[in-house]
PDB file with one MODEL, atoms N, CA, C and O in Angstrom:
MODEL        1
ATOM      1  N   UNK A   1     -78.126 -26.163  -8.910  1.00  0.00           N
ATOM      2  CA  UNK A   1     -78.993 -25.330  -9.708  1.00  0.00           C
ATOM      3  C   UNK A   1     -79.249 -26.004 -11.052  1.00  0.00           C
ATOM      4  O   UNK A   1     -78.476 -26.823 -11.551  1.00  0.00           O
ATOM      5  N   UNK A   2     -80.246 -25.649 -11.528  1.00  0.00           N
ATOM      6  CA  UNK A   2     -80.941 -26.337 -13.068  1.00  0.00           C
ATOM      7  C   UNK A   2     -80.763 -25.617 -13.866  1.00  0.00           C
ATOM      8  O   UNK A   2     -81.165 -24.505 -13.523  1.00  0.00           O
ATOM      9  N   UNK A   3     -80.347 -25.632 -14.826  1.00  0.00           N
ATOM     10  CA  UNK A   3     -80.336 -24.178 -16.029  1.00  0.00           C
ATOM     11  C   UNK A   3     -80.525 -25.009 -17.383  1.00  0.00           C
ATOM     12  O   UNK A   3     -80.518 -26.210 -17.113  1.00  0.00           O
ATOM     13  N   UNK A   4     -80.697 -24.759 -18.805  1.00  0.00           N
ATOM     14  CA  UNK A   4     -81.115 -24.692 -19.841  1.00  0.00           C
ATOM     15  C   UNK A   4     -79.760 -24.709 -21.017  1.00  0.00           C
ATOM     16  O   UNK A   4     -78.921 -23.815 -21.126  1.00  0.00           O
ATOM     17  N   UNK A   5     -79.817 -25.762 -21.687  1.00  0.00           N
ATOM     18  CA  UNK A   5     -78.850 -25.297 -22.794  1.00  0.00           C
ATOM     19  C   UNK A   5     -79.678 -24.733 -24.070  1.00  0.00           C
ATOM     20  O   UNK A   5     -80.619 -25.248 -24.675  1.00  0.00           O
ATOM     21  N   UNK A   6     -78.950 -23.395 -24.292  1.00  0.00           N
ATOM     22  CA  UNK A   6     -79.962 -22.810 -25.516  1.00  0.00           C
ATOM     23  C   UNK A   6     -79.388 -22.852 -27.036  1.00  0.00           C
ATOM     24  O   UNK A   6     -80.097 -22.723 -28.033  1.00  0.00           O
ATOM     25  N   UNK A   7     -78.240 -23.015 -27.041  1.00  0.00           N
ATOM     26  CA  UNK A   7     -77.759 -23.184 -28.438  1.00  0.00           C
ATOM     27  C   UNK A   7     -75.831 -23.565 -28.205  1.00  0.00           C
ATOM     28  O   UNK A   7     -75.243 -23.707 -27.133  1.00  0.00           O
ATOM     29  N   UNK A   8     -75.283 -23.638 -29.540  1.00  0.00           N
ATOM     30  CA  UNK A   8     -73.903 -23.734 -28.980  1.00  0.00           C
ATOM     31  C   UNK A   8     -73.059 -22.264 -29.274  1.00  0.00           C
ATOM     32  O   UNK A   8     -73.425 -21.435 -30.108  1.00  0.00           O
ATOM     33  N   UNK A   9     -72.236 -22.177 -28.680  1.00  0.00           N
ATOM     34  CA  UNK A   9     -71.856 -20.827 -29.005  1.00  0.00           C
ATOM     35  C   UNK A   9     -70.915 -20.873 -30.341  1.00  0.00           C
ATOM     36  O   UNK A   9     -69.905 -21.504 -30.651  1.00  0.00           O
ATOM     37  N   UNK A  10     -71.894 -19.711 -31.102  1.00  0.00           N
ATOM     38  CA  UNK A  10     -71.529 -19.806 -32.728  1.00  0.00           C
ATOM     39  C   UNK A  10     -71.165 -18.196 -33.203  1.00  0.00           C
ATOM     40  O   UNK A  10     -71.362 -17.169 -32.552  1.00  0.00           O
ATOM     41  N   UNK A  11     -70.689 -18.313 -34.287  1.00  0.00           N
ATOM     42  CA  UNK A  11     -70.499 -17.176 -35.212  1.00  0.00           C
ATOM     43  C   UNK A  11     -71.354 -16.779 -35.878  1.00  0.00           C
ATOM     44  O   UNK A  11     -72.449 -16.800 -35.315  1.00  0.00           O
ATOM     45  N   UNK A  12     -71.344 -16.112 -37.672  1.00  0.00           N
ATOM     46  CA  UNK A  12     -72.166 -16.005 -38.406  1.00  0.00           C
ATOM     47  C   UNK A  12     -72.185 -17.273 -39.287  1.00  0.00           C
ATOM     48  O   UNK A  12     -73.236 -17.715 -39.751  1.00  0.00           O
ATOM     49  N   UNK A  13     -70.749 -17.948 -39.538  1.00  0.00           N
ATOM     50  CA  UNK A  13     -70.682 -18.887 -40.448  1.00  0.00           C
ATOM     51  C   UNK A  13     -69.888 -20.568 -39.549  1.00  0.00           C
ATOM     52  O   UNK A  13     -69.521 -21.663 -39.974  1.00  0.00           O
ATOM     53  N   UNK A  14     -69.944 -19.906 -38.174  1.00  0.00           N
ATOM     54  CA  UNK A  14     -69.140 -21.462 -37.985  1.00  0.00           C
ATOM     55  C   UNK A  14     -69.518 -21.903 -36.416  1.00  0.00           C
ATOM     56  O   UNK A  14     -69.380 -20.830 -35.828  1.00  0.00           O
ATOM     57  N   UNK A  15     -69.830 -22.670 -35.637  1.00  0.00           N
ATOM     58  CA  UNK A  15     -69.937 -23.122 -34.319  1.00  0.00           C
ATOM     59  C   UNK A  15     -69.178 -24.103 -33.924  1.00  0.00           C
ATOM     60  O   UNK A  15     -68.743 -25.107 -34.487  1.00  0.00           O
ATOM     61  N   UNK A  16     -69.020 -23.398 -32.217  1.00  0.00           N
ATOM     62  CA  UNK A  16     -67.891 -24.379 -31.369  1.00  0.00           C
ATOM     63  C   UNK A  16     -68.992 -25.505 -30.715  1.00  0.00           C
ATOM     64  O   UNK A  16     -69.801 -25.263 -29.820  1.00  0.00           O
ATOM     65  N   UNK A  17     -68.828 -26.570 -31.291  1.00  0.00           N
ATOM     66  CA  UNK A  17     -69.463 -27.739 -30.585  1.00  0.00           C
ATOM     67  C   UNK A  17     -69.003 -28.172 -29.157  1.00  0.00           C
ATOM     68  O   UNK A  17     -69.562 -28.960 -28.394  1.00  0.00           O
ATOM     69  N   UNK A  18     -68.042 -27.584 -29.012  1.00  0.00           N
ATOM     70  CA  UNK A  18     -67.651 -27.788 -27.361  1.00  0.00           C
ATOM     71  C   UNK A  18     -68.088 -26.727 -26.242  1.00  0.00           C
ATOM     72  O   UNK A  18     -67.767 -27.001 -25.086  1.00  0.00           O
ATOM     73  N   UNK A  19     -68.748 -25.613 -26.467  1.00  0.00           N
ATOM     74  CA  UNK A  19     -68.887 -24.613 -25.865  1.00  0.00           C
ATOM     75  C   UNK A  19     -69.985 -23.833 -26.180  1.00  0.00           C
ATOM     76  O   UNK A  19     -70.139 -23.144 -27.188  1.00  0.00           O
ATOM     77  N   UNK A  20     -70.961 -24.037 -24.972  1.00  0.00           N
ATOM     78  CA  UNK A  20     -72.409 -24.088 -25.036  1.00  0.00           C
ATOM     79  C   UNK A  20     -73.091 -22.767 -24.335  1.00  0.00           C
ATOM     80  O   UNK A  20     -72.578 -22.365 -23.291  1.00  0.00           O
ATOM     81  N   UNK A  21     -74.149 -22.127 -24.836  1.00  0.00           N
ATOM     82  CA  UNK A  21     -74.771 -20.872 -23.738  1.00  0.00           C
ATOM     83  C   UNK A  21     -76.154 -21.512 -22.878  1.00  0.00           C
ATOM     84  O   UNK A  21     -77.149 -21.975 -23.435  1.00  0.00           O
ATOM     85  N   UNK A  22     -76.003 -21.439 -21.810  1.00  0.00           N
ATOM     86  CA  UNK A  22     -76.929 -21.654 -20.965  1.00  0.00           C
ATOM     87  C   UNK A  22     -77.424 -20.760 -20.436  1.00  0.00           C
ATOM     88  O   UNK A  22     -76.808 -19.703 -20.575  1.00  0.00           O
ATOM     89  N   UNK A  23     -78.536 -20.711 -19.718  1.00  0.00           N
ATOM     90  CA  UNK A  23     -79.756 -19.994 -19.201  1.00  0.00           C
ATOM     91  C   UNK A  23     -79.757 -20.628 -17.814  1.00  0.00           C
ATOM     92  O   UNK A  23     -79.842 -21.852 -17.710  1.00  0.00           O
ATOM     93  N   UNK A  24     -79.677 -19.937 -16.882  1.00  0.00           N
ATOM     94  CA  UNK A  24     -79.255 -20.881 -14.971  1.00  0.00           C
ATOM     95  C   UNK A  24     -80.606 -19.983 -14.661  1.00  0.00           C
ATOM     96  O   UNK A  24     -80.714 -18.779 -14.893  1.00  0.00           O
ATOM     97  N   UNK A  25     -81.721 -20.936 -14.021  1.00  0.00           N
ATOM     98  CA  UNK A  25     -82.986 -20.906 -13.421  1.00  0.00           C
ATOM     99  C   UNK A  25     -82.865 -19.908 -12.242  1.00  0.00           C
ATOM    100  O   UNK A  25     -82.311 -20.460 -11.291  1.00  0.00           O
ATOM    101  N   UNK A  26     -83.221 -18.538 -11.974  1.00  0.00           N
ATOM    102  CA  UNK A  26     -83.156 -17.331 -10.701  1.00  0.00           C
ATOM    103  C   UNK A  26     -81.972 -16.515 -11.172  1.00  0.00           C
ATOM    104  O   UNK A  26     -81.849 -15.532 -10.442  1.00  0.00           O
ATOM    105  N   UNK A  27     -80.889 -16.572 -12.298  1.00  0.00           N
ATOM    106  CA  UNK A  27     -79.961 -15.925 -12.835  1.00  0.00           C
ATOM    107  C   UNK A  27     -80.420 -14.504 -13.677  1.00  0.00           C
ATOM    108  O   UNK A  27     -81.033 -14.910 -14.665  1.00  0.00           O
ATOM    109  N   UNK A  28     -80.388 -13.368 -13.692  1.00  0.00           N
ATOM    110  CA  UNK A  28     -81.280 -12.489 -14.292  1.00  0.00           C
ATOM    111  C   UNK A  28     -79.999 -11.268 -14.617  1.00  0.00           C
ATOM    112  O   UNK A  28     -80.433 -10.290 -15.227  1.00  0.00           O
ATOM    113  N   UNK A  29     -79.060 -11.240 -14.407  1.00  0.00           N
ATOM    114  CA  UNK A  29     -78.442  -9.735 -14.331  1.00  0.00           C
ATOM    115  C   UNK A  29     -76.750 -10.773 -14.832  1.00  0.00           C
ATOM    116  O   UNK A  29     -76.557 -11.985 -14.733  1.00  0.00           O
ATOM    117  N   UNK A  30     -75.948  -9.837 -15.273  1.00  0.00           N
ATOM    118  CA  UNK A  30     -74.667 -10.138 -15.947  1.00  0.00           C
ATOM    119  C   UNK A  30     -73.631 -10.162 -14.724  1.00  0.00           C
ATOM    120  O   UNK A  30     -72.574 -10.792 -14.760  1.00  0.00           O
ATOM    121  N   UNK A  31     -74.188  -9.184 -13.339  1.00  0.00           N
ATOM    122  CA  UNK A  31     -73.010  -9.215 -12.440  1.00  0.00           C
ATOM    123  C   UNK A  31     -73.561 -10.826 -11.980  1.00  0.00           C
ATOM    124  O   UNK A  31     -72.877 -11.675 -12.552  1.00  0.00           O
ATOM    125  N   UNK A  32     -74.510 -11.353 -11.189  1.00  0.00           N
ATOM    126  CA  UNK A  32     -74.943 -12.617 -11.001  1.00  0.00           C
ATOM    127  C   UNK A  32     -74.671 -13.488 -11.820  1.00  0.00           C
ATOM    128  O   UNK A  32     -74.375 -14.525 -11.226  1.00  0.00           O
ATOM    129  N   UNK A  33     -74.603 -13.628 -13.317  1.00  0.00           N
ATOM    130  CA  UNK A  33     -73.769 -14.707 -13.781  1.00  0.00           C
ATOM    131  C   UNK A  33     -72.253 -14.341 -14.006  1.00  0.00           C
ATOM    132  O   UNK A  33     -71.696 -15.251 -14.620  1.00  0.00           O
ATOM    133  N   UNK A  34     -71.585 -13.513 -13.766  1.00  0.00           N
ATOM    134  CA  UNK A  34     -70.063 -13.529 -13.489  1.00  0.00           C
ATOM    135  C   UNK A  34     -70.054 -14.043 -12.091  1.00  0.00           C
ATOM    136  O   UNK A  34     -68.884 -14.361 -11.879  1.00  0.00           O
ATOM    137  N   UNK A  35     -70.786 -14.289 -11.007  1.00  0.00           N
ATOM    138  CA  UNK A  35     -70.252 -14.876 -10.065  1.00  0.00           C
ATOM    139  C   UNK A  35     -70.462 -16.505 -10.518  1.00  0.00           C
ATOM    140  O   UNK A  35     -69.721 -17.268  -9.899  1.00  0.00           O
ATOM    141  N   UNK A  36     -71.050 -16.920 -11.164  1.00  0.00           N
ATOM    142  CA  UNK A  36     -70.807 -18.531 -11.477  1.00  0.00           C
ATOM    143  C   UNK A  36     -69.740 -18.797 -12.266  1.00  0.00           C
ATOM    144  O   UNK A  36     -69.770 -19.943 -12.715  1.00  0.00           O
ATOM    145  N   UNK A  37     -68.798 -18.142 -12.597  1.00  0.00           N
ATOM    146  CA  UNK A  37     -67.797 -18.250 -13.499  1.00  0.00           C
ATOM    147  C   UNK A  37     -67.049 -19.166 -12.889  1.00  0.00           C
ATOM    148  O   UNK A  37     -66.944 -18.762 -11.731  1.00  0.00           O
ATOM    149  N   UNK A  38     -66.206 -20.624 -13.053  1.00  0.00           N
ATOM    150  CA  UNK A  38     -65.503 -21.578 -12.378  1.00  0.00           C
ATOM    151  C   UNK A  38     -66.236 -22.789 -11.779  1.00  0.00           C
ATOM    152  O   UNK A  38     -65.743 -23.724 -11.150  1.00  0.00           O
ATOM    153  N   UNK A  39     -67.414 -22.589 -12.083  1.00  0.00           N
ATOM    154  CA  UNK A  39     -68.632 -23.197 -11.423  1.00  0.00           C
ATOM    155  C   UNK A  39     -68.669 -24.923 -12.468  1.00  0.00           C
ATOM    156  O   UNK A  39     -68.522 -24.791 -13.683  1.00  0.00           O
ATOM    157  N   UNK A  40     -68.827 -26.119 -12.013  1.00  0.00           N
ATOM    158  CA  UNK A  40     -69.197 -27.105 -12.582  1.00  0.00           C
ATOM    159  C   UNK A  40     -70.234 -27.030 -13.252  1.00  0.00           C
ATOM    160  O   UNK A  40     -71.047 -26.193 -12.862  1.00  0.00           O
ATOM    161  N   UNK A  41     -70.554 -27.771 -14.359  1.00  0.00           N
ATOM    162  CA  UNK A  41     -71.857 -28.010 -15.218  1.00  0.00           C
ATOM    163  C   UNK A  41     -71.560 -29.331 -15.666  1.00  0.00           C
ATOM    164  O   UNK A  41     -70.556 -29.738 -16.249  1.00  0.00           O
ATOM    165  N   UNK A  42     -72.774 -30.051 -15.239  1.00  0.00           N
ATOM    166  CA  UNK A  42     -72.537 -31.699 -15.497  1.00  0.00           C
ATOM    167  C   UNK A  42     -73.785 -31.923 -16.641  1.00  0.00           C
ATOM    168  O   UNK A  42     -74.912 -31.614 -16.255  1.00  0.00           O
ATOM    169  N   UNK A  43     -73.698 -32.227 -17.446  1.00  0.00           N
ATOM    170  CA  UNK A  43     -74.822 -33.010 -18.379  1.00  0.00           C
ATOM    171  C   UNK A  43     -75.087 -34.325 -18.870  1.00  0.00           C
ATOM    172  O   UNK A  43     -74.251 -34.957 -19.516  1.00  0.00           O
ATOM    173  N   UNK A  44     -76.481 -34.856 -18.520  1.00  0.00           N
ATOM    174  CA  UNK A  44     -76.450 -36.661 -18.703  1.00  0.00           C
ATOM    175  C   UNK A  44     -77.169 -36.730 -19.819  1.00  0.00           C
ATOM    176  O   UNK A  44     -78.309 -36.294 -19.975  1.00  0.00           O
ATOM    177  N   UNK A  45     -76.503 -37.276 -20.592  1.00  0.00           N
ATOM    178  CA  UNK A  45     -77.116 -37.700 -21.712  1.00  0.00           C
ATOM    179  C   UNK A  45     -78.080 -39.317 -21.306  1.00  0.00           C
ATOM    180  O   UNK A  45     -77.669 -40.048 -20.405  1.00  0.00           O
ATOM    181  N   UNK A  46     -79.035 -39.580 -21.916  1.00  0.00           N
ATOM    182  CA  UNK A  46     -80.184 -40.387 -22.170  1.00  0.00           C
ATOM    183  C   UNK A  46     -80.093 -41.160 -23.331  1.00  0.00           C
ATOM    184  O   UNK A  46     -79.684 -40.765 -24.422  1.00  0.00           O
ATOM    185  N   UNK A  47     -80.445 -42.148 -23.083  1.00  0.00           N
ATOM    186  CA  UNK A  47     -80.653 -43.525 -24.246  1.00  0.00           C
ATOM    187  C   UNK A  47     -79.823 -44.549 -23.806  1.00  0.00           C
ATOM    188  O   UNK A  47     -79.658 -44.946 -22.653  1.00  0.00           O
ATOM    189  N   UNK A  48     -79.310 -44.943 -24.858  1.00  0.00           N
ATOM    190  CA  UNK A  48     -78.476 -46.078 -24.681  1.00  0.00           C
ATOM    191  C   UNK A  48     -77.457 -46.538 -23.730  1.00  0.00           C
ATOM    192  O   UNK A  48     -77.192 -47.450 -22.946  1.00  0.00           O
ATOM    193  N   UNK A  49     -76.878 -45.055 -24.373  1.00  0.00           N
ATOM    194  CA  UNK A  49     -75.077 -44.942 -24.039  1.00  0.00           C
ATOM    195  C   UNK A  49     -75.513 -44.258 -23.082  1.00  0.00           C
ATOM    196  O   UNK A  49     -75.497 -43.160 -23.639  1.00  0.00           O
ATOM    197  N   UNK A  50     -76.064 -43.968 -21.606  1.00  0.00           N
ATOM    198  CA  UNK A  50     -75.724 -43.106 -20.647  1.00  0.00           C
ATOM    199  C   UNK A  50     -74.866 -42.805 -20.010  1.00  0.00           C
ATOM    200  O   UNK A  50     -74.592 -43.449 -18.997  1.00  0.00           O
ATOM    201  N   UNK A  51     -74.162 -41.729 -20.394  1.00  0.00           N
ATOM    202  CA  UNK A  51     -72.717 -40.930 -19.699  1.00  0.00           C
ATOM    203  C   UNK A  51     -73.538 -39.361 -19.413  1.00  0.00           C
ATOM    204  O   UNK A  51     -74.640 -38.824 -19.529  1.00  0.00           O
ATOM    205  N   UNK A  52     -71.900 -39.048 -18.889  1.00  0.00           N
ATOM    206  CA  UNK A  52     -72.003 -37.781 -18.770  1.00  0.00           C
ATOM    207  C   UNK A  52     -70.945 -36.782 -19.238  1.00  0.00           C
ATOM    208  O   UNK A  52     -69.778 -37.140 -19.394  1.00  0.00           O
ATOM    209  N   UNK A  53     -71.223 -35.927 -19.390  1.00  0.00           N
ATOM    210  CA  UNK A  53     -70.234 -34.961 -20.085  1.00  0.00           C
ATOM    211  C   UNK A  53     -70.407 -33.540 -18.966  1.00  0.00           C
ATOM    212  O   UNK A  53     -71.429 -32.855 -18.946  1.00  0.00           O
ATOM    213  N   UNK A  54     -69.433 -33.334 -18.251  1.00  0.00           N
ATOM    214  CA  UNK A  54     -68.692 -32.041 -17.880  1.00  0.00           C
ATOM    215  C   UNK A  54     -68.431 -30.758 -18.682  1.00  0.00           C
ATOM    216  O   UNK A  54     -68.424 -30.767 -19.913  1.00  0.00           O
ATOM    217  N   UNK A  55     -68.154 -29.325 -17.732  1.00  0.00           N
ATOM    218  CA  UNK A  55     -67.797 -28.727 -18.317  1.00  0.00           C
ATOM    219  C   UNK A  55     -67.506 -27.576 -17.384  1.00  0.00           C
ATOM    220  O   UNK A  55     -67.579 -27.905 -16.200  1.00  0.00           O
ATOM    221  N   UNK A  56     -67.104 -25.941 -17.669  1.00  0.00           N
ATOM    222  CA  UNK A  56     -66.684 -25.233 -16.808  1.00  0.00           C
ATOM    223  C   UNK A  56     -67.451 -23.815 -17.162  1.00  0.00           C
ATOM    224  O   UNK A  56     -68.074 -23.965 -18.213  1.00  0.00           O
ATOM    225  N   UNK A  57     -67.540 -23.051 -16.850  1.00  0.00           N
ATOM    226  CA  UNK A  57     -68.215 -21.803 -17.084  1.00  0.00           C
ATOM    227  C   UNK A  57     -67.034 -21.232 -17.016  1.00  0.00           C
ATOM    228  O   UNK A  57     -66.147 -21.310 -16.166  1.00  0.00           O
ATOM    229  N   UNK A  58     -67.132 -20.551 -18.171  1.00  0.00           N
ATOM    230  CA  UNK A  58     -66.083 -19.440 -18.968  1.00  0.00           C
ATOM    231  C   UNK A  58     -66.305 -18.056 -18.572  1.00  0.00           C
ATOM    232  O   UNK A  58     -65.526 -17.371 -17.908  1.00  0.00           O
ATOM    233  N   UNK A  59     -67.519 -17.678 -19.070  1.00  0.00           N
ATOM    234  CA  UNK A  59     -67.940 -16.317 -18.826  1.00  0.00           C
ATOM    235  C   UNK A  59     -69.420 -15.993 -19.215  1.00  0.00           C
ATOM    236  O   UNK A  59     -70.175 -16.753 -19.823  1.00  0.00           O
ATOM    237  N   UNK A  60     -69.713 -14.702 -18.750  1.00  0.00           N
ATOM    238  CA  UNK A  60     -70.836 -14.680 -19.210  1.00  0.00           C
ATOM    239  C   UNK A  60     -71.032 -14.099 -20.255  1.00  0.00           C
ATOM    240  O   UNK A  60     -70.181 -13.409 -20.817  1.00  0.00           O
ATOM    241  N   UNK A  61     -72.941 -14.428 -20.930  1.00  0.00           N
ATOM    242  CA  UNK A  61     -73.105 -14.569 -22.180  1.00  0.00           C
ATOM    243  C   UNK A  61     -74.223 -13.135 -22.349  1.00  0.00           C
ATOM    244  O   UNK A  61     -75.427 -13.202 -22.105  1.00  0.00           O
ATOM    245  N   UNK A  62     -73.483 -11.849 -22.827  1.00  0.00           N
ATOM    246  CA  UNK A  62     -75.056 -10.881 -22.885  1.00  0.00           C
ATOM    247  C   UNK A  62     -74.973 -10.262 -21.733  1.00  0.00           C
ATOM    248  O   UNK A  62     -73.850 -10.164 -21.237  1.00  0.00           O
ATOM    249  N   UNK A  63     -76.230  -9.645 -20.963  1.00  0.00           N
ATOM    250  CA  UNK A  63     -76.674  -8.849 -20.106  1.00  0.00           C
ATOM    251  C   UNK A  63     -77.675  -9.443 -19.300  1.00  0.00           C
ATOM    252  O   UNK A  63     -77.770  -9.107 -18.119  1.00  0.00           O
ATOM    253  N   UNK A  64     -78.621 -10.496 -19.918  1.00  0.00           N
ATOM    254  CA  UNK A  64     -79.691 -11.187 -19.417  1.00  0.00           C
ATOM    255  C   UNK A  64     -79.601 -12.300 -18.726  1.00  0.00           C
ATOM    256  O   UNK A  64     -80.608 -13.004 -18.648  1.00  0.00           O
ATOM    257  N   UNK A  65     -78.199 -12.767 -17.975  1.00  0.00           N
ATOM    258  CA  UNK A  65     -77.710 -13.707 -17.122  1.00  0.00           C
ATOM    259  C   UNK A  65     -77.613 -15.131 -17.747  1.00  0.00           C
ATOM    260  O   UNK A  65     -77.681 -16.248 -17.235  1.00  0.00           O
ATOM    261  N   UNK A  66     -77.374 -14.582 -19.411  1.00  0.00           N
ATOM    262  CA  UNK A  66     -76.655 -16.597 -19.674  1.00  0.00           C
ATOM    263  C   UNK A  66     -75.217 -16.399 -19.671  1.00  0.00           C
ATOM    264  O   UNK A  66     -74.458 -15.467 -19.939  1.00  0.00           O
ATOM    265  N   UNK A  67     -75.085 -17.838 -19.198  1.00  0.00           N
ATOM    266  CA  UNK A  67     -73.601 -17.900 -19.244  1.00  0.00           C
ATOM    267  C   UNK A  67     -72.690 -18.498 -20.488  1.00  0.00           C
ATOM    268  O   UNK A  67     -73.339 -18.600 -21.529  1.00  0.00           O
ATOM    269  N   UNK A  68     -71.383 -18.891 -20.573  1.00  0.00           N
ATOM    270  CA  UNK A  68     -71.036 -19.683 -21.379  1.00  0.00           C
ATOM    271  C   UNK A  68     -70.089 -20.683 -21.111  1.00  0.00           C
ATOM    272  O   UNK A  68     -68.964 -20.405 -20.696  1.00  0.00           O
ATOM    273  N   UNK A  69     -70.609 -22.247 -21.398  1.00  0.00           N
ATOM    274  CA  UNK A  69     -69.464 -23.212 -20.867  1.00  0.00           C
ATOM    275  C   UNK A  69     -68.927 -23.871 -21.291  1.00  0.00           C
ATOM    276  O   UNK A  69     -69.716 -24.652 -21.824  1.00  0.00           O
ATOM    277  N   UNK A  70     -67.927 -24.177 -21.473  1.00  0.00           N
ATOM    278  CA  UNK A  70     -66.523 -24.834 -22.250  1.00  0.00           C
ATOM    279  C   UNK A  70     -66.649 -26.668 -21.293  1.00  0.00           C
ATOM    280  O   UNK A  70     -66.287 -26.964 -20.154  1.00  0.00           O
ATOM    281  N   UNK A  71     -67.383 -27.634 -22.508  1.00  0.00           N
ATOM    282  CA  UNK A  71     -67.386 -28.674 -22.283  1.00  0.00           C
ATOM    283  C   UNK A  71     -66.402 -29.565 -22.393  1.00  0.00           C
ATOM    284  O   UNK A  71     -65.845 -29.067 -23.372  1.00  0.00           O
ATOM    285  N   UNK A  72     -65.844 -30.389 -22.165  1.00  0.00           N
ATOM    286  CA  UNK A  72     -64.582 -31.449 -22.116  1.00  0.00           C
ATOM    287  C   UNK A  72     -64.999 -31.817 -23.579  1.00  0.00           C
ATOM    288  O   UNK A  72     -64.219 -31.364 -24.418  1.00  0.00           O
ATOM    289  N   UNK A  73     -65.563 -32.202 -23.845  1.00  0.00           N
ATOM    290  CA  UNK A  73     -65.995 -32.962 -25.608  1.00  0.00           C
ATOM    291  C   UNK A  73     -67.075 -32.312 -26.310  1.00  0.00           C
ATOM    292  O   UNK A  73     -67.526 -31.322 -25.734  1.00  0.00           O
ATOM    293  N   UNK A  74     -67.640 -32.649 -27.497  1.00  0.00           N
ATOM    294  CA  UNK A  74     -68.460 -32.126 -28.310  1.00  0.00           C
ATOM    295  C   UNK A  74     -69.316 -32.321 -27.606  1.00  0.00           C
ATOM    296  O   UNK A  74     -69.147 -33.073 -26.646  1.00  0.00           O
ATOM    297  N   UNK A  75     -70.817 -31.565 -27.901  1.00  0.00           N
ATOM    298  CA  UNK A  75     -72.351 -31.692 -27.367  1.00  0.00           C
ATOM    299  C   UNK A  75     -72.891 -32.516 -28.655  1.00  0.00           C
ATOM    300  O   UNK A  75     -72.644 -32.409 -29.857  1.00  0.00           O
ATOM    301  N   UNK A  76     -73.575 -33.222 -28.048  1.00  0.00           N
ATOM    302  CA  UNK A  76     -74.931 -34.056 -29.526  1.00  0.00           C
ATOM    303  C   UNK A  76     -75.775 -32.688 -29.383  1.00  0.00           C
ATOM    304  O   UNK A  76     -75.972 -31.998 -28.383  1.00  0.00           O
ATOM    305  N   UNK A  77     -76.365 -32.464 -31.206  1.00  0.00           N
ATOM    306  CA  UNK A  77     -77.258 -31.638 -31.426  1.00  0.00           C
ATOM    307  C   UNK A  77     -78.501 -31.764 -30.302  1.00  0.00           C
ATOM    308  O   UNK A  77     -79.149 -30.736 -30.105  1.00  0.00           O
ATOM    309  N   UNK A  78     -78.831 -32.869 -29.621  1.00  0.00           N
ATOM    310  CA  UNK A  78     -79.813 -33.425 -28.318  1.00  0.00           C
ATOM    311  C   UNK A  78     -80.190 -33.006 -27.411  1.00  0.00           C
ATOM    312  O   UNK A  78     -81.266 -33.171 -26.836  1.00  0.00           O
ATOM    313  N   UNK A  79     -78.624 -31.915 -26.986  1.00  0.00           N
ATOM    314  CA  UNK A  79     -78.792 -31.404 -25.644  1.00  0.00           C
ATOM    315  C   UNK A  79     -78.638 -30.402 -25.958  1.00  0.00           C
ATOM    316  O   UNK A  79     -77.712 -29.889 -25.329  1.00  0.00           O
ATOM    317  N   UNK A  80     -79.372 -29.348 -27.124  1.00  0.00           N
ATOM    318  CA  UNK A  80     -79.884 -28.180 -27.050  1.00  0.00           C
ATOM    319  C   UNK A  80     -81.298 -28.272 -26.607  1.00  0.00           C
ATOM    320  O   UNK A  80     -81.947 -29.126 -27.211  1.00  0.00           O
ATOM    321  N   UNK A  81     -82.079 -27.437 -25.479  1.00  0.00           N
ATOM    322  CA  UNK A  81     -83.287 -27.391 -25.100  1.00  0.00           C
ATOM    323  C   UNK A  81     -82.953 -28.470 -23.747  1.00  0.00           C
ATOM    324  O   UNK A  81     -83.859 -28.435 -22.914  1.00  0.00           O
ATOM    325  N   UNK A  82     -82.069 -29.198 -23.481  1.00  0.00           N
ATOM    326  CA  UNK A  82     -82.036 -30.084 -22.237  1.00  0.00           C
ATOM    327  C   UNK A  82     -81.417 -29.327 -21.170  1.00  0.00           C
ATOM    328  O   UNK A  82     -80.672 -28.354 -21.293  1.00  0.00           O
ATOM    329  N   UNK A  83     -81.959 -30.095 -19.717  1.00  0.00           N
ATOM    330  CA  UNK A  83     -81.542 -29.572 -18.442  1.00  0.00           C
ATOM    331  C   UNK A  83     -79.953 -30.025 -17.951  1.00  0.00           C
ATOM    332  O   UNK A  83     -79.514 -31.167 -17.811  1.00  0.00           O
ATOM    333  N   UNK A  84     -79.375 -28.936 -17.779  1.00  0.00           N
ATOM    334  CA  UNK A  84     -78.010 -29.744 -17.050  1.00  0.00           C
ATOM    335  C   UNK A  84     -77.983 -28.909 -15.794  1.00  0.00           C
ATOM    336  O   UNK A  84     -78.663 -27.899 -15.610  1.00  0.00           O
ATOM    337  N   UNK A  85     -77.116 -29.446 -14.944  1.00  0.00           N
ATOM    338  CA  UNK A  85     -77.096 -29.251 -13.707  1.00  0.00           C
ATOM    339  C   UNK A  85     -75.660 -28.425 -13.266  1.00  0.00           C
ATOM    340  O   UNK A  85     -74.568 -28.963 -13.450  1.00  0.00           O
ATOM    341  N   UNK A  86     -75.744 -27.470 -12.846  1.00  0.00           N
ATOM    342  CA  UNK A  86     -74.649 -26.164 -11.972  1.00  0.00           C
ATOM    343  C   UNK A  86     -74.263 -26.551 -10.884  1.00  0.00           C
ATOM    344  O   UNK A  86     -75.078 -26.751  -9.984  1.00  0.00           O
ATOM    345  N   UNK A  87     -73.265 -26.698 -10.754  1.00  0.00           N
ATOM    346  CA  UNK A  87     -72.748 -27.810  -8.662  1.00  0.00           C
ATOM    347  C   UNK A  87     -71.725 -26.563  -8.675  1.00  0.00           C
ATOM    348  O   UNK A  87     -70.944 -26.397  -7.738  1.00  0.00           O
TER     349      UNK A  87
ENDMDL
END
């Protein structure tokens, strides 16, 4: 599945750079993203250095089916608005 990174998950005054809210493409309701909970999320970064960075779905984010995922390392400000992939 394809889903959307939309921001990192933050406070009023501070954000976790490791732990990101996504938007998963046909996801619409809060019980449907609690079933992706444990679910892989792989993201490839572009340019130079091409790697990838992992991560896990924590829980869900809201009522409107985003989730939230706890990445192995920090996100570059880059891969807000980029596609990562749900296995």
């Amino acid at each position: 599945m394809e889903a959307i990174v939309v921001n990192y998950r933050r406070g009023r005054k501070t954000q976790t750079v490791n732990q990101m809210v996504i938007i998963v493409e046909g996801v619409e309701s809060k019980e449907a993203a609690t079933a992706l909970v444990g679910k892989t999320v792989v993201y490839t970064c572009t340019g130079k250095a091409a790697k990838t960075i992992s991560g896990k779905v924590t829980a869900a984010h809201g009522s409107k089916g985003a989730v939230r995922v706890l990445f192995e390392t920090g996100m570059p400000g880059q891969a807000i608005g980029a596609k990562v992939e749900v296995q």
